[in-house]
PDB file with one MODEL, atoms N, CA, C and O in Angstrom:
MODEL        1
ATOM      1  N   UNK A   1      70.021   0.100 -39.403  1.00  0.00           N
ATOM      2  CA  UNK A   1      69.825   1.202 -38.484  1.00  0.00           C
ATOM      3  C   UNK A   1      71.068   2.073 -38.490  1.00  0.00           C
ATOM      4  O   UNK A   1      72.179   1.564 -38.635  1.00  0.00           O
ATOM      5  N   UNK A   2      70.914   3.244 -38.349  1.00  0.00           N
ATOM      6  CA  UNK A   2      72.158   4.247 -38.554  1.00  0.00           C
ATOM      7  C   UNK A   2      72.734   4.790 -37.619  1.00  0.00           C
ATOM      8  O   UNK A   2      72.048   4.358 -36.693  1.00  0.00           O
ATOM      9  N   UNK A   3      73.398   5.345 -37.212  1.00  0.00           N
ATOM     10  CA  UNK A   3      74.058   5.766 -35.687  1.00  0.00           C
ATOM     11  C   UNK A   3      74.030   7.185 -35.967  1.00  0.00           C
ATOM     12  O   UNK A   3      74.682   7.802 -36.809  1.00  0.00           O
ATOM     13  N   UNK A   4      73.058   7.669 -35.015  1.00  0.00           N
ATOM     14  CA  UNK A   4      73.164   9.421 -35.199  1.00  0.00           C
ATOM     15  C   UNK A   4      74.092  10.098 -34.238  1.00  0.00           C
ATOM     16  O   UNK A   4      74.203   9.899 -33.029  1.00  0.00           O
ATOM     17  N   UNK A   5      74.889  11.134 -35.186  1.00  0.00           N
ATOM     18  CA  UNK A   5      75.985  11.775 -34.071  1.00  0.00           C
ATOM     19  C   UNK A   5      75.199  12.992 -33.204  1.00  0.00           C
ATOM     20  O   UNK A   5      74.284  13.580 -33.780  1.00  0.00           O
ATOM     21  N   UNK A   6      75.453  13.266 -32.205  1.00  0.00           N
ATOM     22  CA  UNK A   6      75.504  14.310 -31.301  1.00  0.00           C
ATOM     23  C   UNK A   6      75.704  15.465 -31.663  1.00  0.00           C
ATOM     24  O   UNK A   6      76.875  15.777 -31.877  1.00  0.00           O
ATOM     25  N   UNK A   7      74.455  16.657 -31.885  1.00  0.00           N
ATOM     26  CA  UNK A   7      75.138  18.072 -31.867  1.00  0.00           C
ATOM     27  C   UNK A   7      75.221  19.116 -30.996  1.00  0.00           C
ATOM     28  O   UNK A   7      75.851  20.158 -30.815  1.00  0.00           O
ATOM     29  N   UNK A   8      74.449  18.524 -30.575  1.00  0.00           N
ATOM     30  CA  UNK A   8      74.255  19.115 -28.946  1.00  0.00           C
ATOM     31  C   UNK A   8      74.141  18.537 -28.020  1.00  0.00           C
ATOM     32  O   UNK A   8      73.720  17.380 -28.035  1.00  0.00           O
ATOM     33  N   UNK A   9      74.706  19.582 -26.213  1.00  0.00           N
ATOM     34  CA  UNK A   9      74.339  18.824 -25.438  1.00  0.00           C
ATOM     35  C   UNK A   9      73.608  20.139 -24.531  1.00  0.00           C
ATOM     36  O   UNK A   9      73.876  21.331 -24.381  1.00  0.00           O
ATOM     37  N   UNK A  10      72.474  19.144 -23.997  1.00  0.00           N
ATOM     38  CA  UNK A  10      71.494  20.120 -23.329  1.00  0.00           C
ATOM     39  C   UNK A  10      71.047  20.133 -22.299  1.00  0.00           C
ATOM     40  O   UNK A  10      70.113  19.367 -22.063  1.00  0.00           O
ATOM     41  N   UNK A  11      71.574  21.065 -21.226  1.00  0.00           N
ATOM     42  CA  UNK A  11      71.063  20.468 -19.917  1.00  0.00           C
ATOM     43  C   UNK A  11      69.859  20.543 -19.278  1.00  0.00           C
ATOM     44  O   UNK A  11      69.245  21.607 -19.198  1.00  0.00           O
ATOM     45  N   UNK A  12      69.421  19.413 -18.766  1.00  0.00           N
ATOM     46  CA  UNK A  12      68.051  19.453 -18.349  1.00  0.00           C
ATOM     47  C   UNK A  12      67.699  19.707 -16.744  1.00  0.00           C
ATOM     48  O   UNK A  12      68.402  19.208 -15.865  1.00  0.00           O
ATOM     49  N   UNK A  13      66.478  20.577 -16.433  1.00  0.00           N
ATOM     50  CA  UNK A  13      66.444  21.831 -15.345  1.00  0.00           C
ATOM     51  C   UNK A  13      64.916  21.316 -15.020  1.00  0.00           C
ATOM     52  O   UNK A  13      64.028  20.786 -15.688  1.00  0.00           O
ATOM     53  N   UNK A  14      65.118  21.916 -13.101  1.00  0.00           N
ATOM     54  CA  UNK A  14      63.897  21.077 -12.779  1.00  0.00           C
ATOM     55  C   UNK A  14      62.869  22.651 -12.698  1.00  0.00           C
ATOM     56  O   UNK A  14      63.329  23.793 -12.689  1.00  0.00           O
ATOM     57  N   UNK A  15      61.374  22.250 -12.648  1.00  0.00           N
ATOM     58  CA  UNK A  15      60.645  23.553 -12.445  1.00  0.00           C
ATOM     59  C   UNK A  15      60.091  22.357 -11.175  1.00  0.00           C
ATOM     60  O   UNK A  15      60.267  21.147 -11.036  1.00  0.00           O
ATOM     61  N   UNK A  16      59.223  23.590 -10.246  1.00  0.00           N
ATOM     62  CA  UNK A  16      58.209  23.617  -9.042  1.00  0.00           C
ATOM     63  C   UNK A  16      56.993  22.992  -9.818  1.00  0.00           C
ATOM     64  O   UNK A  16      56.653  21.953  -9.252  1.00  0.00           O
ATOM     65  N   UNK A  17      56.245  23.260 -10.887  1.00  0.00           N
ATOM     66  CA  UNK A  17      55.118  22.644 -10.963  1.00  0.00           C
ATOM     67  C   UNK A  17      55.137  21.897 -12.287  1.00  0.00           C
ATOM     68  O   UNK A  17      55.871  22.335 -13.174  1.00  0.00           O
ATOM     69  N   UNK A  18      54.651  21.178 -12.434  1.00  0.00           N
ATOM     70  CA  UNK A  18      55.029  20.182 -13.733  1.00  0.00           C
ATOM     71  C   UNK A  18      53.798  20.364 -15.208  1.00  0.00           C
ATOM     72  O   UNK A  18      52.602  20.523 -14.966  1.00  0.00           O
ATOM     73  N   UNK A  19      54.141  20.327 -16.151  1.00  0.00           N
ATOM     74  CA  UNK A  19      53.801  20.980 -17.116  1.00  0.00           C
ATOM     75  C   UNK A  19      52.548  20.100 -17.302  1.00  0.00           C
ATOM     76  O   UNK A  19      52.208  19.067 -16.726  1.00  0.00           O
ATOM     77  N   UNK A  20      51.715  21.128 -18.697  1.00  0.00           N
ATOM     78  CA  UNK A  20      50.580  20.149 -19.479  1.00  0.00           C
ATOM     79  C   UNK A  20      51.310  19.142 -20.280  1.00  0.00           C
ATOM     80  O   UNK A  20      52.204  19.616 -20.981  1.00  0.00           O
ATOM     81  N   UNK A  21      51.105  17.624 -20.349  1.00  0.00           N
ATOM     82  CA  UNK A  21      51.729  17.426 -21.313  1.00  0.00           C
ATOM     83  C   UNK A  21      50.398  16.287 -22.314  1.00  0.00           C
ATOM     84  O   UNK A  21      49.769  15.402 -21.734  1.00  0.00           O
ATOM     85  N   UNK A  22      50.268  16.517 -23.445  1.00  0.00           N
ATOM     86  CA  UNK A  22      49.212  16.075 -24.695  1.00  0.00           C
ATOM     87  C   UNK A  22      49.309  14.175 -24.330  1.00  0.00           C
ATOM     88  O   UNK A  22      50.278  13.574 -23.866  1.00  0.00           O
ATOM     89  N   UNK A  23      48.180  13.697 -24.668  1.00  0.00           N
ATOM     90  CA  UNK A  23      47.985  12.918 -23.525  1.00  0.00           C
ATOM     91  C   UNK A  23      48.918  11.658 -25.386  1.00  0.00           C
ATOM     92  O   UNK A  23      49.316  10.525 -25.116  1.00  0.00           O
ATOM     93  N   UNK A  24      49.020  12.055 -26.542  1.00  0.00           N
ATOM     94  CA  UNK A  24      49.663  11.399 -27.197  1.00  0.00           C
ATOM     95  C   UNK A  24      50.833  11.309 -26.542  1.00  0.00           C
ATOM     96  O   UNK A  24      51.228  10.234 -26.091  1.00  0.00           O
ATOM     97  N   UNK A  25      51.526  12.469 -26.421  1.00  0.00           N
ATOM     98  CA  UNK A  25      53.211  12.275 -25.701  1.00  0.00           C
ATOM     99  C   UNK A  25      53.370  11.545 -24.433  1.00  0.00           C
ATOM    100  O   UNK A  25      54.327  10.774 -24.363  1.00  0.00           O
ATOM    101  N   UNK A  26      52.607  11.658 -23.445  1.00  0.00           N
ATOM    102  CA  UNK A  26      52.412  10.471 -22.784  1.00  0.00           C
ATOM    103  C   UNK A  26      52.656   9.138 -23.361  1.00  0.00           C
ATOM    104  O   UNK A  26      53.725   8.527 -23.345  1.00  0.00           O
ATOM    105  N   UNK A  27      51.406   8.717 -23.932  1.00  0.00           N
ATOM    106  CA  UNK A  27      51.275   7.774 -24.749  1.00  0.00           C
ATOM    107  C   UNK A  27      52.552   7.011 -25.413  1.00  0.00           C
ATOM    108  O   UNK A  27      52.745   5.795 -25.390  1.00  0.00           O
ATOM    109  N   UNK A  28      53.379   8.004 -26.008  1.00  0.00           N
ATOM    110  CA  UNK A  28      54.711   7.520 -26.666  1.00  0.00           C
ATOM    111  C   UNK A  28      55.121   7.243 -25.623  1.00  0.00           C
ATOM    112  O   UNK A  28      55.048   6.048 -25.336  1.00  0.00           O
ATOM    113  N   UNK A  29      55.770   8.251 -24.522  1.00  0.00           N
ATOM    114  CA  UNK A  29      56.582   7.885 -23.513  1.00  0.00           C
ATOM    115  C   UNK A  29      56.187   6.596 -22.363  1.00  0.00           C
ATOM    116  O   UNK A  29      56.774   6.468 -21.288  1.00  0.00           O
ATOM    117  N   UNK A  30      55.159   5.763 -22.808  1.00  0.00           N
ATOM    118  CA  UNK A  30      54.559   5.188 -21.820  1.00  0.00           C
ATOM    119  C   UNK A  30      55.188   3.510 -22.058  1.00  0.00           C
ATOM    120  O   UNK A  30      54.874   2.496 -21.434  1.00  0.00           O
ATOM    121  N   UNK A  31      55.872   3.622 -22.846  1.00  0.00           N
ATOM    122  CA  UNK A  31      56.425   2.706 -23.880  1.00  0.00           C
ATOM    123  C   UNK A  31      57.519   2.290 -23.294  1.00  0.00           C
ATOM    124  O   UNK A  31      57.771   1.088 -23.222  1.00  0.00           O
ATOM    125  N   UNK A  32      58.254   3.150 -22.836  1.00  0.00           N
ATOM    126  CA  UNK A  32      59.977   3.007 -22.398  1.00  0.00           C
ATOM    127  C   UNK A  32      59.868   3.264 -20.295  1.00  0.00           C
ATOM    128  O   UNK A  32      60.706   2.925 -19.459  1.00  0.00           O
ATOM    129  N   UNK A  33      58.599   3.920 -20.095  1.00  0.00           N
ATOM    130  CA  UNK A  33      58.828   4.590 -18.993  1.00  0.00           C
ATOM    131  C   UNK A  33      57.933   4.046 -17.809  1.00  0.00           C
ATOM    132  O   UNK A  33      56.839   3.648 -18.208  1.00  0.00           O
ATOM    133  N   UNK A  34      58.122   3.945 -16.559  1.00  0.00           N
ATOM    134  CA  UNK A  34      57.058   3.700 -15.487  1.00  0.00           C
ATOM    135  C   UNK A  34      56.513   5.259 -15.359  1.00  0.00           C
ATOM    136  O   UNK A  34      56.953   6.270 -15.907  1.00  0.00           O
ATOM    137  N   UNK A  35      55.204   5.073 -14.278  1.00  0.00           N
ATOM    138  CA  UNK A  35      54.326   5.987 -14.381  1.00  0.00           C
ATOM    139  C   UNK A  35      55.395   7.132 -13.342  1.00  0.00           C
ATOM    140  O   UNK A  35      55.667   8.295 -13.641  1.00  0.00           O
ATOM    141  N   UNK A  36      55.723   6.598 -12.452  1.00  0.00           N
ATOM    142  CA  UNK A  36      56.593   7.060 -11.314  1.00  0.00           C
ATOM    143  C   UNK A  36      57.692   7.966 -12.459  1.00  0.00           C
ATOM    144  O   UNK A  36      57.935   9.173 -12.476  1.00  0.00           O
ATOM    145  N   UNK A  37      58.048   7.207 -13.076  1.00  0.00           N
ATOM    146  CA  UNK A  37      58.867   8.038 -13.992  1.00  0.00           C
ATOM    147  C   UNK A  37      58.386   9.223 -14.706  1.00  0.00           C
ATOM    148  O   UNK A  37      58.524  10.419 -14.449  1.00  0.00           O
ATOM    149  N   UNK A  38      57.988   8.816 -15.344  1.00  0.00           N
ATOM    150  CA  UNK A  38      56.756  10.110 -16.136  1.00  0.00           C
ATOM    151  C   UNK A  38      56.622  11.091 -14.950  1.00  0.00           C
ATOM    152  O   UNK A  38      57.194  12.179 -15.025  1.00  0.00           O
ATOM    153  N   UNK A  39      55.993  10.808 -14.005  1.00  0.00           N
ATOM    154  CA  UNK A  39      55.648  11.867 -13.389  1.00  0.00           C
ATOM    155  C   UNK A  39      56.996  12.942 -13.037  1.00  0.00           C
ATOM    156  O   UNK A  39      57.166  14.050 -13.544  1.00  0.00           O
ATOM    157  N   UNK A  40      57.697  12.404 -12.232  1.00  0.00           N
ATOM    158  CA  UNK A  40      59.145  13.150 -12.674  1.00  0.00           C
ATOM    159  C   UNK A  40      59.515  13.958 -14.069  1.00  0.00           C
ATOM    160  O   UNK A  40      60.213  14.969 -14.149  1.00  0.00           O
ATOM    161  N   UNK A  41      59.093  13.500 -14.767  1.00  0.00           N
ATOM    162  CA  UNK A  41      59.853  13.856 -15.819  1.00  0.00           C
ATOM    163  C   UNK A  41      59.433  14.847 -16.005  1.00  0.00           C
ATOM    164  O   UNK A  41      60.166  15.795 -16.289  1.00  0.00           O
ATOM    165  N   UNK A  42      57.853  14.980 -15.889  1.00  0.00           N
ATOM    166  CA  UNK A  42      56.735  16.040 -16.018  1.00  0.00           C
ATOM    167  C   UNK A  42      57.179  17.747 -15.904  1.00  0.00           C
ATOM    168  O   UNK A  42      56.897  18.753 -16.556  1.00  0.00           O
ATOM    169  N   UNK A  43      58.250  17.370 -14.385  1.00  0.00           N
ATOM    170  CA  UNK A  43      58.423  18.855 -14.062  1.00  0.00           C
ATOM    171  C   UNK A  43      60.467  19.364 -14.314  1.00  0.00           C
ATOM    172  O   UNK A  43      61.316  20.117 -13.837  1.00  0.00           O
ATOM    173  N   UNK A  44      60.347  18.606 -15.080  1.00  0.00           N
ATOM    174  CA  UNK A  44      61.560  19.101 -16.165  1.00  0.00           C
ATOM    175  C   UNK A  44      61.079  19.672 -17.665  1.00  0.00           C
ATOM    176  O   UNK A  44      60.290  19.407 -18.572  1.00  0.00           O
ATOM    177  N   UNK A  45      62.257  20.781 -17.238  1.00  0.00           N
ATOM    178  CA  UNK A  45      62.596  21.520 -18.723  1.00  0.00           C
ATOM    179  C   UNK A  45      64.070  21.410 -19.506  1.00  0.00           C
ATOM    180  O   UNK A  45      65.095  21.026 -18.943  1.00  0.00           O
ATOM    181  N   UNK A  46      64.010  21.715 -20.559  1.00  0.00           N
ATOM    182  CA  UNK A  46      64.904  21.801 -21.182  1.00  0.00           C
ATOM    183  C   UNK A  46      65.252  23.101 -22.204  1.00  0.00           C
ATOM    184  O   UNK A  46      64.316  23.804 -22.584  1.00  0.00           O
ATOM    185  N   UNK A  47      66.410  23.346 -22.566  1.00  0.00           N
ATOM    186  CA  UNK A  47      65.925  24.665 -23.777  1.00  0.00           C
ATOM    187  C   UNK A  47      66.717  23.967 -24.604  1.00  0.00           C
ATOM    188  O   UNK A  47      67.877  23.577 -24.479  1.00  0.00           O
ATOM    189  N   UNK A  48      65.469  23.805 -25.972  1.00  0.00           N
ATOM    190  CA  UNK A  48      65.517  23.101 -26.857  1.00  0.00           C
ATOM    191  C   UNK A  48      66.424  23.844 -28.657  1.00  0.00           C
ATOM    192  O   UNK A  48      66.138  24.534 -29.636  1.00  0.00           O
ATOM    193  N   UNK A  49      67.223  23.307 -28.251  1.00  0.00           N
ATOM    194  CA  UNK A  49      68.410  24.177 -29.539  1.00  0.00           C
ATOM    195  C   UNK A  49      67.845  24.164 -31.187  1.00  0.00           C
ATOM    196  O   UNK A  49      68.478  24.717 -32.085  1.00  0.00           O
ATOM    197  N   UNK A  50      66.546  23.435 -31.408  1.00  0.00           N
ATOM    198  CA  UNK A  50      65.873  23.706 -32.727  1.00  0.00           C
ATOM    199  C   UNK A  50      64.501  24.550 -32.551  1.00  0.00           C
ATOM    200  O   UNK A  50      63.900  25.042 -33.507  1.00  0.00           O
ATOM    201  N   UNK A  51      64.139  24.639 -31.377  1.00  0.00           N
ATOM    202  CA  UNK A  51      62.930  25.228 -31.553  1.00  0.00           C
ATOM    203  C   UNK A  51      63.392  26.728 -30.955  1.00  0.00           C
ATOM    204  O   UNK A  51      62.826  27.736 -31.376  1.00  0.00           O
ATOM    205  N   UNK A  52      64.302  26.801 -30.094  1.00  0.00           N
ATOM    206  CA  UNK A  52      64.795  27.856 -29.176  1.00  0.00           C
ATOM    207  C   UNK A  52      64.198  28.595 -27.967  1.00  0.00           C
ATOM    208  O   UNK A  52      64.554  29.759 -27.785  1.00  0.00           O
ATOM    209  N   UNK A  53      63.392  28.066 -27.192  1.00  0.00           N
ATOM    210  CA  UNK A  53      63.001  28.159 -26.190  1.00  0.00           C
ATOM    211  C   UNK A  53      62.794  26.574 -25.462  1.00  0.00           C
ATOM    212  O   UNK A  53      63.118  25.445 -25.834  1.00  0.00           O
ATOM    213  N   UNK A  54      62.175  27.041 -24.389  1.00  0.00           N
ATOM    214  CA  UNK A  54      62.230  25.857 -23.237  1.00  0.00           C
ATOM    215  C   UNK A  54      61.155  25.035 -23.760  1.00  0.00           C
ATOM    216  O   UNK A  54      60.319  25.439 -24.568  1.00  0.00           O
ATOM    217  N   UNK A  55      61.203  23.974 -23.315  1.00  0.00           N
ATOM    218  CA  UNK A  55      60.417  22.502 -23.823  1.00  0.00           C
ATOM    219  C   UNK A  55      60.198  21.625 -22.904  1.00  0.00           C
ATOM    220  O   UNK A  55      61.259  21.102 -22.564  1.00  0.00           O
ATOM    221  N   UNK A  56      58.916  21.055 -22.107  1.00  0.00           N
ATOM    222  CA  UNK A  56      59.115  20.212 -21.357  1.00  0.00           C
ATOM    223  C   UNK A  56      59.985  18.798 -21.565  1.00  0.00           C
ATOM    224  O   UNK A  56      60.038  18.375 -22.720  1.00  0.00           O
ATOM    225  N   UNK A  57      60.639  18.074 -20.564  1.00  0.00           N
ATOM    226  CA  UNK A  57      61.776  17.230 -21.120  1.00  0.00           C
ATOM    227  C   UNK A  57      60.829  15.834 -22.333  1.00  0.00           C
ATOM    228  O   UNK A  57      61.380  15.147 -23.193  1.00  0.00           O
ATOM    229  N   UNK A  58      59.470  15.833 -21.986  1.00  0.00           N
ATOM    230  CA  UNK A  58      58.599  14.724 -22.166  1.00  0.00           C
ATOM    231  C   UNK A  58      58.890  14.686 -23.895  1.00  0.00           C
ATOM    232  O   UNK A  58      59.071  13.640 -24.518  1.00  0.00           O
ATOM    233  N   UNK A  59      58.891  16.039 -24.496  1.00  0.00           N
ATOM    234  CA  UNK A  59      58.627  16.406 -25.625  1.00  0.00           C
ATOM    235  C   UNK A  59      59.416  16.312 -25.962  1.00  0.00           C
ATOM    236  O   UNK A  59      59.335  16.290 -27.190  1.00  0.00           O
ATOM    237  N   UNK A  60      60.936  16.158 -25.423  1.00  0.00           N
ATOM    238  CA  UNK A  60      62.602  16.078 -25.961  1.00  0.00           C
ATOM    239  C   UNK A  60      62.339  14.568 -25.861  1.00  0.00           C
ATOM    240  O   UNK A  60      62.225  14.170 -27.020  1.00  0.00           O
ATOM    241  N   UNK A  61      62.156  13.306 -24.800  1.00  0.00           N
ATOM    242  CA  UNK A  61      61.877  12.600 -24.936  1.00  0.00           C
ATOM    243  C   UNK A  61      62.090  11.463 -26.375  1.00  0.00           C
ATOM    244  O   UNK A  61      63.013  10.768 -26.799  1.00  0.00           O
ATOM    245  N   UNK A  62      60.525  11.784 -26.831  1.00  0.00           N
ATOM    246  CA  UNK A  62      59.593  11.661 -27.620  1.00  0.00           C
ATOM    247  C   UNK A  62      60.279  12.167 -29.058  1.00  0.00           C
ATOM    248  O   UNK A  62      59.647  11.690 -30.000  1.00  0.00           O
ATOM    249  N   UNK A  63      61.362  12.976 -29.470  1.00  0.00           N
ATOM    250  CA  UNK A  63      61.659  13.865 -30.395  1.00  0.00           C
ATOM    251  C   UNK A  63      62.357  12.702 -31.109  1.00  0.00           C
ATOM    252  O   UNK A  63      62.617  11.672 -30.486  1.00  0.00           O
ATOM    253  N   UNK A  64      62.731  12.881 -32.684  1.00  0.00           N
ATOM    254  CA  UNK A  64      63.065  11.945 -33.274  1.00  0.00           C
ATOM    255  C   UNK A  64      64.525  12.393 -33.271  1.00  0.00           C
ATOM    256  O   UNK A  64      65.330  11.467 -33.376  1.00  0.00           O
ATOM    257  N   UNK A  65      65.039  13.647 -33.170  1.00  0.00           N
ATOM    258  CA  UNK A  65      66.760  14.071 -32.277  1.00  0.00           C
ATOM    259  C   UNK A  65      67.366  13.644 -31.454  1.00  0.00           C
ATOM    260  O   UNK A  65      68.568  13.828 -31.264  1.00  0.00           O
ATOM    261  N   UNK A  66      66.145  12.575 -30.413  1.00  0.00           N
ATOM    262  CA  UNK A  66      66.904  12.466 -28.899  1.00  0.00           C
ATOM    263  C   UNK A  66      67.644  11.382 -29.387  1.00  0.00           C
ATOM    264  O   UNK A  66      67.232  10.608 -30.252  1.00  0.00           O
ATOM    265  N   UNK A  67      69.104  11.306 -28.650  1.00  0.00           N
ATOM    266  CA  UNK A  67      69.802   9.994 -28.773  1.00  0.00           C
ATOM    267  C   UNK A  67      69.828   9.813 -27.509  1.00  0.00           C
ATOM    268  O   UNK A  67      69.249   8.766 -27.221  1.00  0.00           O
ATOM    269  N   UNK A  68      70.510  10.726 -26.027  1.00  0.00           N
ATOM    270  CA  UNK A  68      70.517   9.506 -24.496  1.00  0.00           C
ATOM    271  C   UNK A  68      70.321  10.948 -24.174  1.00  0.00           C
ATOM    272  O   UNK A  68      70.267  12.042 -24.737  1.00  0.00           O
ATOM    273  N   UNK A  69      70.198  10.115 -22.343  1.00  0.00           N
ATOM    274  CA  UNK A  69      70.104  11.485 -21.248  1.00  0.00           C
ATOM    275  C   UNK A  69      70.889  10.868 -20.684  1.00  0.00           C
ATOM    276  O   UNK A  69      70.732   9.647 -20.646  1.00  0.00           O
ATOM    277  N   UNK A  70      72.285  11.609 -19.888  1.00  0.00           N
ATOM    278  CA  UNK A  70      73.288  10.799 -19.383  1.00  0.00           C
ATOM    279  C   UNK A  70      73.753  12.239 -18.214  1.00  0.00           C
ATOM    280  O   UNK A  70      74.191  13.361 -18.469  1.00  0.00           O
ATOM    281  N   UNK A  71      73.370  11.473 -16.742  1.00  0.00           N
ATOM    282  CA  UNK A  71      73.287  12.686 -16.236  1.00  0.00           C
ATOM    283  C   UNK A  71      73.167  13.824 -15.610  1.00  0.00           C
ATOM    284  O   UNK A  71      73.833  14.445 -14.781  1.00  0.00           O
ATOM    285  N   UNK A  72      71.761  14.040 -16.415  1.00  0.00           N
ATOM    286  CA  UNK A  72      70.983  15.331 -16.555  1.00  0.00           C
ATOM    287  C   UNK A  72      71.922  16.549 -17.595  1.00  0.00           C
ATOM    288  O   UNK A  72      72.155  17.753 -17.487  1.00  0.00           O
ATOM    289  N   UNK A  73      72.290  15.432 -18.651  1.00  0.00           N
ATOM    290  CA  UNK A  73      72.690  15.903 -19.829  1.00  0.00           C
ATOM    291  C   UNK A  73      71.976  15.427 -20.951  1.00  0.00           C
ATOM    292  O   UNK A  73      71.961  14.197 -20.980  1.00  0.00           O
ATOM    293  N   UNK A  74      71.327  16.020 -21.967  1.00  0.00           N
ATOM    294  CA  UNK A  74      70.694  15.304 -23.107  1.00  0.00           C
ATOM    295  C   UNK A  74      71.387  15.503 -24.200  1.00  0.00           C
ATOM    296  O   UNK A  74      71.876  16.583 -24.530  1.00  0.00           O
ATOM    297  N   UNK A  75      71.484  14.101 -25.027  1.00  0.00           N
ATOM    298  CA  UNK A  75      72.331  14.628 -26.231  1.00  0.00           C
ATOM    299  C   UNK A  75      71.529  14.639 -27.457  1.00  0.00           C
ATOM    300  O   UNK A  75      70.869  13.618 -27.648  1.00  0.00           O
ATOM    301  N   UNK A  76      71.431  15.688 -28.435  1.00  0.00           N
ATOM    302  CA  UNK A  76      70.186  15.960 -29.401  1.00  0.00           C
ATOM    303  C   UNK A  76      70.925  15.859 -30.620  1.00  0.00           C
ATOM    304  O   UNK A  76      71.636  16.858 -30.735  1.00  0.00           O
ATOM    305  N   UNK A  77      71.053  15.074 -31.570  1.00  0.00           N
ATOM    306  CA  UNK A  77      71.191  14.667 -33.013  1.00  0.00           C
ATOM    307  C   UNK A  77      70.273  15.858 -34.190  1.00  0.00           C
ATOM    308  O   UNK A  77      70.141  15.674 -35.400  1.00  0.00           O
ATOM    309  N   UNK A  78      69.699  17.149 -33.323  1.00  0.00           N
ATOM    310  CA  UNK A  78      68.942  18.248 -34.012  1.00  0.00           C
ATOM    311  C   UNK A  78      68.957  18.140 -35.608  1.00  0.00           C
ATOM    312  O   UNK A  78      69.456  18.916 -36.423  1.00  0.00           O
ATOM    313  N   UNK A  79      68.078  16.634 -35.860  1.00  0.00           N
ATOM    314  CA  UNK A  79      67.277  16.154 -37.121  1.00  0.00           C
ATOM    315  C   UNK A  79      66.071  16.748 -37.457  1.00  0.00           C
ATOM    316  O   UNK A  79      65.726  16.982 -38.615  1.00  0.00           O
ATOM    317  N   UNK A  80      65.302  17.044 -36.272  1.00  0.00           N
ATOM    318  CA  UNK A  80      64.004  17.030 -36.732  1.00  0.00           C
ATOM    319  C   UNK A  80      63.478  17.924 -35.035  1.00  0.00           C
ATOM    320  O   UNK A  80      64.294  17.633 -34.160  1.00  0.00           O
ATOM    321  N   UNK A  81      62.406  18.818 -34.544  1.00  0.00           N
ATOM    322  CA  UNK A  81      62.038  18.974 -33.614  1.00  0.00           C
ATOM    323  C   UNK A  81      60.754  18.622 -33.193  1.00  0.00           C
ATOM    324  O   UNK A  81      59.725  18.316 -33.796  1.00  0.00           O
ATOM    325  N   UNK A  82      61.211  18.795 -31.415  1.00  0.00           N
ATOM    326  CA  UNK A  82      60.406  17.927 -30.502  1.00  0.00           C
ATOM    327  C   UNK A  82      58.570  17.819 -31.188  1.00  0.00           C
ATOM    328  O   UNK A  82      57.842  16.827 -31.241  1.00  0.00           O
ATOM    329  N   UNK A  83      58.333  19.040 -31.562  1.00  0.00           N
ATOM    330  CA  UNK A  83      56.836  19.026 -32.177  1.00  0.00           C
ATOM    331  C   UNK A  83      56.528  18.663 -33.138  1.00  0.00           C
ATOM    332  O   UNK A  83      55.322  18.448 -33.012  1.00  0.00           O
ATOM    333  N   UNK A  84      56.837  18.408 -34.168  1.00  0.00           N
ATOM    334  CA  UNK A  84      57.013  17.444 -35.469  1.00  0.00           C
ATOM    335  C   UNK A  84      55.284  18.491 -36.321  1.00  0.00           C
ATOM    336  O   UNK A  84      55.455  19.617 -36.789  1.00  0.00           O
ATOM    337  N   UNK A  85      54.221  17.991 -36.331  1.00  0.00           N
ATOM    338  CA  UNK A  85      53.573  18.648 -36.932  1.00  0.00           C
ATOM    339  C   UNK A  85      52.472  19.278 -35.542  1.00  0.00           C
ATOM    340  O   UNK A  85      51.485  19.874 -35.975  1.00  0.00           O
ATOM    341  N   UNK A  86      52.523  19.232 -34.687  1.00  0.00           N
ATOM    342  CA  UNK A  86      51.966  20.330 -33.484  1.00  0.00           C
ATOM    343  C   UNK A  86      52.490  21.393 -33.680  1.00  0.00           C
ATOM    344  O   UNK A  86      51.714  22.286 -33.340  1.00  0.00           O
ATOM    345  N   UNK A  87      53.554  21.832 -34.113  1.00  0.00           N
ATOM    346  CA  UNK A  87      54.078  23.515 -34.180  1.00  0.00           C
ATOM    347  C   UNK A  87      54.691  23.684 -32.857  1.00  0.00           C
ATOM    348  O   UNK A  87      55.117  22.763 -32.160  1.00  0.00           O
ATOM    349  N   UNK A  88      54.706  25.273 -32.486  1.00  0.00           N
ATOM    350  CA  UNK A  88      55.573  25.283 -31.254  1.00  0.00           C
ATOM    351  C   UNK A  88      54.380  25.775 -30.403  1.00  0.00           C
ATOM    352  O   UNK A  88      54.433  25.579 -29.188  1.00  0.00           O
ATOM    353  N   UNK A  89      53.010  26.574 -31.090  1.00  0.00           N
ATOM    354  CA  UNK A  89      51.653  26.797 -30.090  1.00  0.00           C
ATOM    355  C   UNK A  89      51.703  25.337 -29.019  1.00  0.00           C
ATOM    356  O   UNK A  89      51.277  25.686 -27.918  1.00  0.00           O
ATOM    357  N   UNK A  90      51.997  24.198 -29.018  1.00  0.00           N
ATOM    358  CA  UNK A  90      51.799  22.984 -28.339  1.00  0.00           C
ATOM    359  C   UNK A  90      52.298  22.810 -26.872  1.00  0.00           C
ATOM    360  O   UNK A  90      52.017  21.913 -26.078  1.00  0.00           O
ATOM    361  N   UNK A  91      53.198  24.010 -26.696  1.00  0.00           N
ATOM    362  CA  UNK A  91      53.554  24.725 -25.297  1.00  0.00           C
ATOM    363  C   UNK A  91      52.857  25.379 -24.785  1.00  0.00           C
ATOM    364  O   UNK A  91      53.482  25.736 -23.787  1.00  0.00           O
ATOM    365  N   UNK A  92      51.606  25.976 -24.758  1.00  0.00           N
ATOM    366  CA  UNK A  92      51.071  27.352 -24.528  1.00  0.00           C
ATOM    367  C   UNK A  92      49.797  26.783 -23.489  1.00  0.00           C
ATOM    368  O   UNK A  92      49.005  27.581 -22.990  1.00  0.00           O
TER     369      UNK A  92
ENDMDL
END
């Protein structure tokens, strides 16, 4: 296993109503997370330094970049982005 360095750090921001999120990304996140959690997480954003706009945090999560959230700091290894083959329409 390899140790990925840090190229960013990204701070993560709360919104009033909590996003759509694809019931796969759930799914991944359901793995590491209680439901109580998830739901929180739901109504965080982030602005995501490979795609360049805002991203719900679920989808930073889930991203094969994320290394920790330490915080309400995320640190992104920007390998690969949060949508992998969804595109960036997967916000909309």
């Amino acid at each position: 296993m390899s140790v990925m360095d840090k190229k960013y750090d990204v701070q993560v921001k709360t919104k009033d109503k909590a996003a759509r999120i694809p019931k796969e990304v759930i799914s991944k996140a359901k793995m590491g997370l209680s439901g109580k959690m998830i739901a929180a997480m739901k109504k965080e954003i982030v602005d995501c330094p490979l795609v360049k706009e805002e991203v719900p945090f679920l989808y930073c999560f889930t991203c094969p970049s994320y290394i920790r959230r330490v915080k309400g700091v995320v640190h992104c290894a920007a390998i690969k982005g949060p949508y992998g083959s969804m595109g960036a329409e997967a916000t909309a």
